[in-house]
Every structure is written in C-alpha cells, then in structure tokens.
N, C-alpha and C positions, 0 to 999 in steps of 0.2 A: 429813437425818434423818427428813424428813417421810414420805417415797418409803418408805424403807425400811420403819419402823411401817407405815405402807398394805401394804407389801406382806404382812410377819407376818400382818398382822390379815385378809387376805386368803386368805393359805393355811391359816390356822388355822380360818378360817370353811367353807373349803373339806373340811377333813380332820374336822371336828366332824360337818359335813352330811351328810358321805357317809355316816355311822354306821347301820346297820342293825342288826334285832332279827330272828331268826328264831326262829319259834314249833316247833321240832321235838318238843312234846310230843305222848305217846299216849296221854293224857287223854280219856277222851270228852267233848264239850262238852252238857254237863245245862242249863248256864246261858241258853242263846237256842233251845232245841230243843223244840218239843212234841213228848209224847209220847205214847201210848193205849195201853191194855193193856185185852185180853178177857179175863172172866171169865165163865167159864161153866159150867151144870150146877151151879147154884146152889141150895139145895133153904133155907127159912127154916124153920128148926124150933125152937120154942118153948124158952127153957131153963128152969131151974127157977122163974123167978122170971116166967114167961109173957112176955119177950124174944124178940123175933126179931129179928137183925141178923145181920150175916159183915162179917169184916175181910180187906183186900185190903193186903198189904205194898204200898210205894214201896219199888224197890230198882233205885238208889239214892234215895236220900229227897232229896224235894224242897228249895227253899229258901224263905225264911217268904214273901218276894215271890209266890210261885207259885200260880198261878188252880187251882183243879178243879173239872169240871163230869163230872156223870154221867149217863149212859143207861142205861135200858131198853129190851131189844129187847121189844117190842108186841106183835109181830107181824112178818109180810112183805105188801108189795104185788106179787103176782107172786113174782121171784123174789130183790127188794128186803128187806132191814130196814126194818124202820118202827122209827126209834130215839125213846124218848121222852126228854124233860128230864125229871131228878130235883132238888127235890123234882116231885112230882105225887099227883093224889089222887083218889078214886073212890067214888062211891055207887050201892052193890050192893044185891042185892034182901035179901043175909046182914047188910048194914049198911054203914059207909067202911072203908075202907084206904086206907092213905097209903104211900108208897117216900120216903123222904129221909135226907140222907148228912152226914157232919161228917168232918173230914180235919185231919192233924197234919202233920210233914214223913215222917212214917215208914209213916202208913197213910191208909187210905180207909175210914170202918165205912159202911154200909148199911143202913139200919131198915126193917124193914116194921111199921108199925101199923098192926091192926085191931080192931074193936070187936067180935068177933065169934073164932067158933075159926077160926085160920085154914086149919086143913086142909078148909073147906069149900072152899075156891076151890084147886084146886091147881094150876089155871092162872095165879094169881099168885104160888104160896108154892114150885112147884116146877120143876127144869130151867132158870131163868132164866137171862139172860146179858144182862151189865151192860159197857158200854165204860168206861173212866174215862179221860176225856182230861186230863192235866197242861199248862199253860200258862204257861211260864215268864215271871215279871213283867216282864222285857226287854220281851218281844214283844206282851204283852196292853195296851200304852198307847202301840205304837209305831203306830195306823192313825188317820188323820183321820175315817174313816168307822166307825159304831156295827157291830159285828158280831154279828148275830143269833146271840148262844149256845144258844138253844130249839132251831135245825138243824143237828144232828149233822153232815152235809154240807156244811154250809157251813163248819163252822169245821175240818174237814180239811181242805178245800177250800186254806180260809185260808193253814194251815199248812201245807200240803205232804204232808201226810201219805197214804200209800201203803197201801192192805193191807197189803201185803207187810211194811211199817214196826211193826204190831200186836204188842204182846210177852203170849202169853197168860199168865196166872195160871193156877197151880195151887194151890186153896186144902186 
C-alpha cells in the first residue's frame, strides 16, 4: 500500500511541476522599461496671470512608483548636447531664472521663473528642448551602486536607452 501512495504522490508531483505559464500577451511592458521623450521647440510665454510653464502628456501615464527626471539642452559641446538637470537656476545680469518641474502620472508641467520680463533672454524662454526621462520604480531601487541622475548620459547609459528609443512630443 506504501509503494503504491509513493508512487501517486510521485506522479502527481511530476504532472503538477511540469505546469507552465506562457506569457503571449501584446501588452507593452511600461512596468520595468525606462522611457525619454524629446520636447522641443519650446517657446515659455507668459500667461495672463505672468506664468510661464508647458505641459508634456505621459501617454501612457506612468505608475505612482515611477522616478522623473528632466533636462535641458544647454547647449552643444561640438557636436554633443550638453544636457542640464532640472530643477536648475541662474543669475543673469536681467536678474534669476529658475527651470523646475512637478509630474502627476498623466503629465510633466515645466516652470520657468524669472524675476525679471522674461522675453529679455530668449535664449532661455525660446526654441528650448527638454528630455523627460521616466524611470520605472522597479528598476530605480534595483542597482547596489548610487546612480548619478545630474548625467543625462549616464542614466541612458544605465538604462539602455538608444536614440533611436526617444519618443518626441508634440506639444
């Protein structure tokens, strides 16, 4: 009687283990993927109430875990982006200006504050072009090592992310 239960419990272990899941969904996976989108041709124009920001859709919209970290292109070295971290802030001969950002799961807004009008610098208020890289919380607490987010380069680097991978905005 003994043999026999052995053996059931045997095949049964056998025929439970073998069990597989295949994942054939065509779903994009948002959950472990960073992602960057280019905005550009940014113009900050004051609204009625003397605001300057622009909102960048998340589509799809992020999840509450999820990092965002923004750049400004600066400038070029050669024939390089010089990408800045936002917040960031500057004392001009017109007065400060500050760039910094606040994000929901649906958007990205972008503030320019200055103390000053800001159509004097239109090198800050016009044609900008802002990255927004998304960082899914999976991946942002999975590295033993601190990852420098100030270098826009490094944290693509990080991530794998490709030009080619860039999804631009059109605002």
């Amino acid at each position: 009687m003994k043999k026999i239960l052995l053996l059931f419990a045997s095949v049964g272990l056998l025929t439970l283990s073998s069990c597989t899941v295949e994942d054939n969904s065509n779903q994009p996976d948002n959950d472990t993927i960073a992602e960057v989108f280019a905005v550009t041709g940014v113009n900050f124009i004051p609204d009625s109430q003397g605001n300057t920001s622009i909102t960048v859709p998340l589509n799809p919209a992020i999840y509450n875990s999820d990092m965002v970290l923004v750049y400004r292109n600066a400038g070029y070295n050669g024939a390089n982006p010089i990408w800045e971290p936002i917040p960031t802030s500057y004392n001009l001969a017109e007065g400060s200006l500050q760039y910094y950002f606040d994000f929901s799961i649906n958007e990205v807004v972008i503030y320019l504050y200055t103390d000053f009008n800001p159509s004097f610098r239109p090198d800050f208020t016009r044609n900008q072009t802002f990255r927004v890289v998304v960082v899914p919380g999976y991946l942002s607490n999975k590295s033993s090592k601190a990852l420098d987010t100030s270098d826009y380069n490094a944290v693509i680097a990080k991530y794998g992310i490709k030009e080619s991978d860039i999804k631009q905005v059109k605002l």
